[in-house]
C-alpha positions in Angstrom: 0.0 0.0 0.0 1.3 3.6 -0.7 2.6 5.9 2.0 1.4 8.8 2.5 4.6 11.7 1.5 2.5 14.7 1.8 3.0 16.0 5.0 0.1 18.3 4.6 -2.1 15.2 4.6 0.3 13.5 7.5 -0.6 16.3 9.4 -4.4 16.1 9.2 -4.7 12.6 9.5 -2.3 12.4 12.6 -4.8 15.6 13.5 -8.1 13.6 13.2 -7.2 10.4 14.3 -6.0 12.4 17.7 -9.6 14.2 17.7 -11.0 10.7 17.8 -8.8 9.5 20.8 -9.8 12.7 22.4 -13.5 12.2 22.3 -12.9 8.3 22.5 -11.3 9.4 26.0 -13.9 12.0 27.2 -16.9 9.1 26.9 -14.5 6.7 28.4 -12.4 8.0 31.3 -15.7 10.8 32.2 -17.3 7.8 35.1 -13.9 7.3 36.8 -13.2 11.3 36.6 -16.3 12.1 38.6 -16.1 8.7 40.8 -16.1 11.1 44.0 -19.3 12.7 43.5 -21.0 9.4 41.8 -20.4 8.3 44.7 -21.4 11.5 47.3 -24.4 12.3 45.2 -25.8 9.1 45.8 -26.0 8.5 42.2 -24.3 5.1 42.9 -22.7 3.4 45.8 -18.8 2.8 46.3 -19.0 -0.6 45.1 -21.4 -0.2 42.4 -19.3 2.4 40.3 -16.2 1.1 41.3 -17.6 -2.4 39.6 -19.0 -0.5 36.5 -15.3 1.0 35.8 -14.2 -2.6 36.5 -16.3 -4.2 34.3 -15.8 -1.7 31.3 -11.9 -2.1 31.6 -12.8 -6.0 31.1 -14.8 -5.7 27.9 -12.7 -3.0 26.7 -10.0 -5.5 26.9 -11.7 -8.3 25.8 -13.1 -6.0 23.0 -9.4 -5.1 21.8 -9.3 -8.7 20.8 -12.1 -8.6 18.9 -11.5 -5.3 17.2 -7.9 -6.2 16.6 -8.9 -8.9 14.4 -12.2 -6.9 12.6 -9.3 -4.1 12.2 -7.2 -6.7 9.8 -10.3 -7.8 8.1 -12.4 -4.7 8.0 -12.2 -1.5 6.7 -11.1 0.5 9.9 -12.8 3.8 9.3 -16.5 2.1 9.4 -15.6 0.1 13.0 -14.4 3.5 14.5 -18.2 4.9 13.0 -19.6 1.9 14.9 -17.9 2.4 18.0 -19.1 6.3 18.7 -22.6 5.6 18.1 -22.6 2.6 20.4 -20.5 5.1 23.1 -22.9 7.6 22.4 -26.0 6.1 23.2 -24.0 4.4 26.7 -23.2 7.9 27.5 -26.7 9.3 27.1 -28.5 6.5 28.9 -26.3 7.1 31.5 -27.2 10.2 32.1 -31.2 10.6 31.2 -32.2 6.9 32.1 -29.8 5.2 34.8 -30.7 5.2 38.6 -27.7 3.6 39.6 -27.4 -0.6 39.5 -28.0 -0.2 35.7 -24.7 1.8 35.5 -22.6 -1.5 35.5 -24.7 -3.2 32.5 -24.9 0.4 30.8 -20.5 0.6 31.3 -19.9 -2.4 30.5 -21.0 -2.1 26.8 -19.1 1.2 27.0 -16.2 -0.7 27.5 -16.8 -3.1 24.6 -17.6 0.2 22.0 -14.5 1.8 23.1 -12.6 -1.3 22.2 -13.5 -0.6 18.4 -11.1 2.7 18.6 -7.3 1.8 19.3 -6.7 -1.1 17.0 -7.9 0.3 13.7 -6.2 3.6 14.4 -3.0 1.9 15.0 -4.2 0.2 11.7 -4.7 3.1 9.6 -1.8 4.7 10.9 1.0 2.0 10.9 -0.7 1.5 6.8 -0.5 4.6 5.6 2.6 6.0 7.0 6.4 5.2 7.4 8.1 4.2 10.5 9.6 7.4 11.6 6.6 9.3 10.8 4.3 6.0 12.4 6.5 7.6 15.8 6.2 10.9 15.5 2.3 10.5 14.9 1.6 8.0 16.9 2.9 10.3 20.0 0.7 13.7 18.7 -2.2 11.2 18.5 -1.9 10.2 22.6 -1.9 13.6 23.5 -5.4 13.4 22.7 -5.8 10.9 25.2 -4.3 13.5 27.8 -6.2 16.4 26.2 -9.6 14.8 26.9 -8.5 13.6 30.5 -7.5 17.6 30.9 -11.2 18.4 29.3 -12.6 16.5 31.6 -11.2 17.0 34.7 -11.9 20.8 34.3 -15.4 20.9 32.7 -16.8 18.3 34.7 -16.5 20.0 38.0 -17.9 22.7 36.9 -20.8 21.1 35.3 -21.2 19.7 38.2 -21.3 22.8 40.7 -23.7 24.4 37.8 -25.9 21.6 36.8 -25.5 17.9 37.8 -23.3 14.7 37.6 -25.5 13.5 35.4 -25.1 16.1 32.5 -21.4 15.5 32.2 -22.6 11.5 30.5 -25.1 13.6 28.1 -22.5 16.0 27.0 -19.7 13.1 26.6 -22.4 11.0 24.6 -23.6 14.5 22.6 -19.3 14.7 21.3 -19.5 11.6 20.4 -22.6 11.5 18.2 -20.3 14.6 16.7 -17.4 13.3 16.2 -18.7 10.0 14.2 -20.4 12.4 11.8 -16.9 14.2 11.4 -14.5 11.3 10.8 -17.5 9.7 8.2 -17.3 12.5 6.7 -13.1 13.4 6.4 -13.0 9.6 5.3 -15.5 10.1 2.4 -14.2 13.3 1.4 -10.6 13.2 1.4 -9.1 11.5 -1.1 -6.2 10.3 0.3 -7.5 8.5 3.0 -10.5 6.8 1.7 -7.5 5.0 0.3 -6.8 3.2 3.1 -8.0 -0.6 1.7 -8.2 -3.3 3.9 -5.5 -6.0 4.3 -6.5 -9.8 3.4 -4.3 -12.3 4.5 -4.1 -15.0 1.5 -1.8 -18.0 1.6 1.6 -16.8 2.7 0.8 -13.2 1.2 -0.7 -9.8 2.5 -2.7 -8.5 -0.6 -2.3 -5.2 -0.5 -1.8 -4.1 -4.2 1.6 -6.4 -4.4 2.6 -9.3 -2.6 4.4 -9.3 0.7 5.6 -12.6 2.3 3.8 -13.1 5.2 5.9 -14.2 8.6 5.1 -17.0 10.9 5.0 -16.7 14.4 7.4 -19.4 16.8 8.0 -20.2 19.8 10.3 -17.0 20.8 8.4 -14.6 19.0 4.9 -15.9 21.0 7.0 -16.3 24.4 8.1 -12.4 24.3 5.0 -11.3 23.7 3.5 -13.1 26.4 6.0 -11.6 28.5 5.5 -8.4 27.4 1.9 -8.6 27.7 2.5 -9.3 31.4 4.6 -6.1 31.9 1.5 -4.4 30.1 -0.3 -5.8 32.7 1.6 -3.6 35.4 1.2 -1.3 33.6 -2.4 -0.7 33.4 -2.7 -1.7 36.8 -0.7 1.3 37.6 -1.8 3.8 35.0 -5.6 3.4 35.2 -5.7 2.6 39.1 -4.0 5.6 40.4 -5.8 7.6 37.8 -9.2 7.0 39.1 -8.8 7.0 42.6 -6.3 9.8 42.7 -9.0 12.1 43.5 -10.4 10.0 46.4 -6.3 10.2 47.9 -6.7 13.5 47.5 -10.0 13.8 49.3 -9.3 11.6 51.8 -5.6 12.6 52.9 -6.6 16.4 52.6 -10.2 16.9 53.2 -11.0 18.7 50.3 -14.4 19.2 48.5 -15.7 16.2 46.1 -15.1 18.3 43.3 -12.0 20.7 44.1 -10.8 17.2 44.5 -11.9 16.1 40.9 -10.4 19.2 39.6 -6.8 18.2 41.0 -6.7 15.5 38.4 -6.1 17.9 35.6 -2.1 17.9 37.1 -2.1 14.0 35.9 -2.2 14.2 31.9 -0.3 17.5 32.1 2.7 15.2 33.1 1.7 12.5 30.7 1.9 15.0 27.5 5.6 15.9 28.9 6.1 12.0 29.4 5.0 11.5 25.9 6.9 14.0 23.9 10.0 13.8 26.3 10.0 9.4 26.5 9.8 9.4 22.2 12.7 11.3 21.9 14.4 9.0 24.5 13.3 6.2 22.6 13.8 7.4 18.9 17.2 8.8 19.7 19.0 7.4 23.1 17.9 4.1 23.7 16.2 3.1 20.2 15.0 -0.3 22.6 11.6 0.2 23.6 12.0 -2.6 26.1 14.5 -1.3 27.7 13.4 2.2 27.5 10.4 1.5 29.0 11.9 -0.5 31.7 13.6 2.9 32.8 10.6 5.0 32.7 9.1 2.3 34.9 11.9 2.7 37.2 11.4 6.5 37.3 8.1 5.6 38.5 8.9 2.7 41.4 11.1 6.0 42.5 8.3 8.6 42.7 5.7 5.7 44.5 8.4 5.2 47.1 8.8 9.4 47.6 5.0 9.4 47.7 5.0 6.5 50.5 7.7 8.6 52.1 6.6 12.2 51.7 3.0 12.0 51.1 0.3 13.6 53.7 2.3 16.4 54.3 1.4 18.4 51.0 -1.3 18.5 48.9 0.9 19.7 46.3 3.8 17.5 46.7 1.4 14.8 46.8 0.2 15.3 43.3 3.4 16.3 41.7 4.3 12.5 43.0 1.7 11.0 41.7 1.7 13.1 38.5 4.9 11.9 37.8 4.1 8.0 38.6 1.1 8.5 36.2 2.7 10.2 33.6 5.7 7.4 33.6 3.0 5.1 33.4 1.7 7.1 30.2 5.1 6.4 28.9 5.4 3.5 29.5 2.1 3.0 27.7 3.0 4.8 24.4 6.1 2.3 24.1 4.9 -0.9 24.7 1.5 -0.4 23.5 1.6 2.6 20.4 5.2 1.8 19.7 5.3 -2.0 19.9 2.3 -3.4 17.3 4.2 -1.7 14.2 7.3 -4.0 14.4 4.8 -6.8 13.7 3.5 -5.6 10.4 5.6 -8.2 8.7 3.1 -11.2 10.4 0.4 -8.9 8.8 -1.7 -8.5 12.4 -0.6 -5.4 13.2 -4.2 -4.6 13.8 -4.7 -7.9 16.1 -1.3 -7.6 17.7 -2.5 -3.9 18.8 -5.5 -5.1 20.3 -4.1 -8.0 22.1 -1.4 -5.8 23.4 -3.8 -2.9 24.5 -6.2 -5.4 26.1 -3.5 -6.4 28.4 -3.5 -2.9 29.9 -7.2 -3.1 30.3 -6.9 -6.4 33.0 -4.1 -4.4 34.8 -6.6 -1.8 35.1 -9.7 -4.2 36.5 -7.8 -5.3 38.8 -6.5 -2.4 40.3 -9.8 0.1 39.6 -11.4 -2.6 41.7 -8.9 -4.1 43.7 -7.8 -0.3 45.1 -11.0 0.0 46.3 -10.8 -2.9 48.6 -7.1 -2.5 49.5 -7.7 0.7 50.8 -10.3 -0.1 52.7 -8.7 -2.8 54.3 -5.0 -1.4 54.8 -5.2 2.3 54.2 -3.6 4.3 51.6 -0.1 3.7 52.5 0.6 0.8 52.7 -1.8 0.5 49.2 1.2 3.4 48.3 3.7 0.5 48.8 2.1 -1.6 46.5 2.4 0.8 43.9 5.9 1.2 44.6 6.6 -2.9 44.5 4.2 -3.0 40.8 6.6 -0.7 39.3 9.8 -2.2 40.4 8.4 -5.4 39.0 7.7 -4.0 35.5 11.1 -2.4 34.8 12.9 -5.6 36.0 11.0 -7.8 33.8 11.8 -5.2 30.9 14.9 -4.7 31.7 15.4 -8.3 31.2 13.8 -8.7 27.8 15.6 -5.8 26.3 18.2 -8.1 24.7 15.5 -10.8 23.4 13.7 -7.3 22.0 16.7 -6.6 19.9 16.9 -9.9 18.5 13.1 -9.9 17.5 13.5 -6.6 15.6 16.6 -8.1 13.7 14.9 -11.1 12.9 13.6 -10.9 9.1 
């Protein structure tokens, strides 16, 4: 398939495909931004929303599967369509029907549309563009993933001060509902990338216009993904769990109100733009091992878990510059192993499957934590559930750290 070489049209897709991870994140991340007042509204109980954001991480992971191999097999564009309407009308019943039990059911096909997102971008992207500008984009297009967590973390406490928790799932379904319209349209408009053809795995060749061989997986190549996959894991764990309950920390340790306390989130993907601009360079131009690279930025995190442990409690801003940092390495460590990863597997032709599998690992890292948190605290405090942060993070950059040389063999296998 041909490259794109314009960089006029590089621009604007990198452009839209980050517009779609921005409202993908704004219908997705909106429950576990206003957890705190979900929960002191009465809108829903402790355990009830902290299940729904536990179930939606597990069909958004299982959904990656799914998605990753409709991406290979599909045209891209029309499963991304798919996906917003389905988050769309989650959103809105959420907000104009749901009385509270129904939120689980109602999140957990959220989770599931969602998963139609990630894996066709990765597949349009990784198709239509080379691998240095695949990096380059594939970084601009995760800042939309911070720029909706910003969005929401400052509109939502405001909508709810003004109006209430409810209106903030109307609004997020209402974007939605928008944006399908938008990328329908910029795919049937613009030339260049109602290109993008599907890729159809025939024999032992990838038909694309001309005839590629095809690689077969083996034993080593199926081993270190596996072990990847588990770092992933750690990943998520860390990522997603200190995301959502960051504000209840916050609440908890400081007193503050539900929604000042919402509004302190905002800090989280500030640091995770920075992580993902200043991490690609690492990688592209230091490192140039995206094992071991993110092995250090999970090190960088173990580091600011065990300052947080050490130093938390006795300032609200110290507190969050912590755990912006551990969340932002987290980020990092996200666009390496999970953006960065899937396009060295374009010669097995499943680069759309390989992204979904990948991604979905980050997604049982994060059910297990969202929920898990929720219960640890409870039962031990936020300290010593601190500590456990701290020990997660040390285990995913030793595990990296040992698969960087098996990494570099992998990529020089042809």
């Amino acid at each position: 398939m041909c490259k794109l070489s314009n960089k006029k049209d590089i621009n604007f897709l990198t452009l839209i495909c980050a517009a779609v991870y921005f409202v993908s994140y704004v219908s997705r991340i909106n429950l576990g931004a206003v957890l705190v007042e979900v929960v002191n509204s009465g809108f829903a109980d402790k355990s009830t929303a902290a299940l729904a954001l536990t179930v939606c991480s597990v069909t958004y992971g299982a959904g990656q599967l799914i998605s990753g191999y409709l991406g290979d097999k599909f045209k891209p564009q029309n499963i991304i369509f798919i996906g917003f309407f389905i988050t769309a009308a989650m959103n809105i019943s959420v907000g104009a029907l749901c009385k509270g039990p129904e939120l689980v059911l109602l999140w957990a096909v959220n989770g599931f549309a969602q998963a139609l997102m990630w894996p066709p971008l990765v597949k349009i992207l990784s198709s239509r563009l080379d691998d240095e500008a695949y990096k380059k984009a594939v970084v601009k297009v995760s800042w939309g993933s911070s720029m909706g967590t910003i969005a929401v973390y400052l509109l939502a406490p405001v909508i709810i001060k003004i109006f209430t928790v409810k209106l903030v799932f109307i609004i997020s379904g209402a974007l939605a509902v928008l944006m399908a319209f938008i990328w329908k349209c910029v795919y049937e408009k613009h030339k260049p990338f109602s290109e993008v053809s599907q890729v159809v795995k025939t024999g032992e060749t990838i038909k694309t216009g001309e005839s590629v061989p095809v690689a077969k997986f083996n034993g080593f190549v199926v081993t270190l993904l596996i072990s990847v996959m588990f770092a992933i894991v750690l990943q998520g764990a860390l990522r997603d769990g200190v995301t959502n309950w960051t504000p209840s920390y916050i609440s908890d340790m400081f007193k503050l109100d539900s929604s000042v306390s919402i509004l302190t989130g905002v800090i989280l993907p500030v640091f995770s733009i920075l992580s993902f601009t200043v991490i690609s360079f690492i990688n592209r131009k230091l490192i140039k091992n995206e094992i071991v690279c993110a092995g250090a930025v999970f090190g960088i995190g173990a580091i600011s878990a065990t300052l947080l442990v050490l130093l938390g409690g006795k300032s609200v801003v110290l507190s969050l510059v912590l755990l912006a940092l551990l969340v932002g390495c987290m980020h990092g460590v996200n666009l390496i192993l999970v953006c960065m990863v899937p396009a060295h597997f374009s010669r097995f032709g499943k680069v759309s499957f390989i992204s979904g599998l990948i991604n979905s690992s980050t997604y049982i890292g994060a059910a297990i934590s969202t929920y898990g948190i929720a219960i640890f605290t409870d039962e031990f405090g936020w300290t010593k559930t601190i500590v456990l942060w701290s020990v997660v993070a040390f285990t995913g950059a030793f595990i990296c750290i040992i698969l960087g040389q098996k990494w570099t063999k992998f990529k020089n296998c042809k």
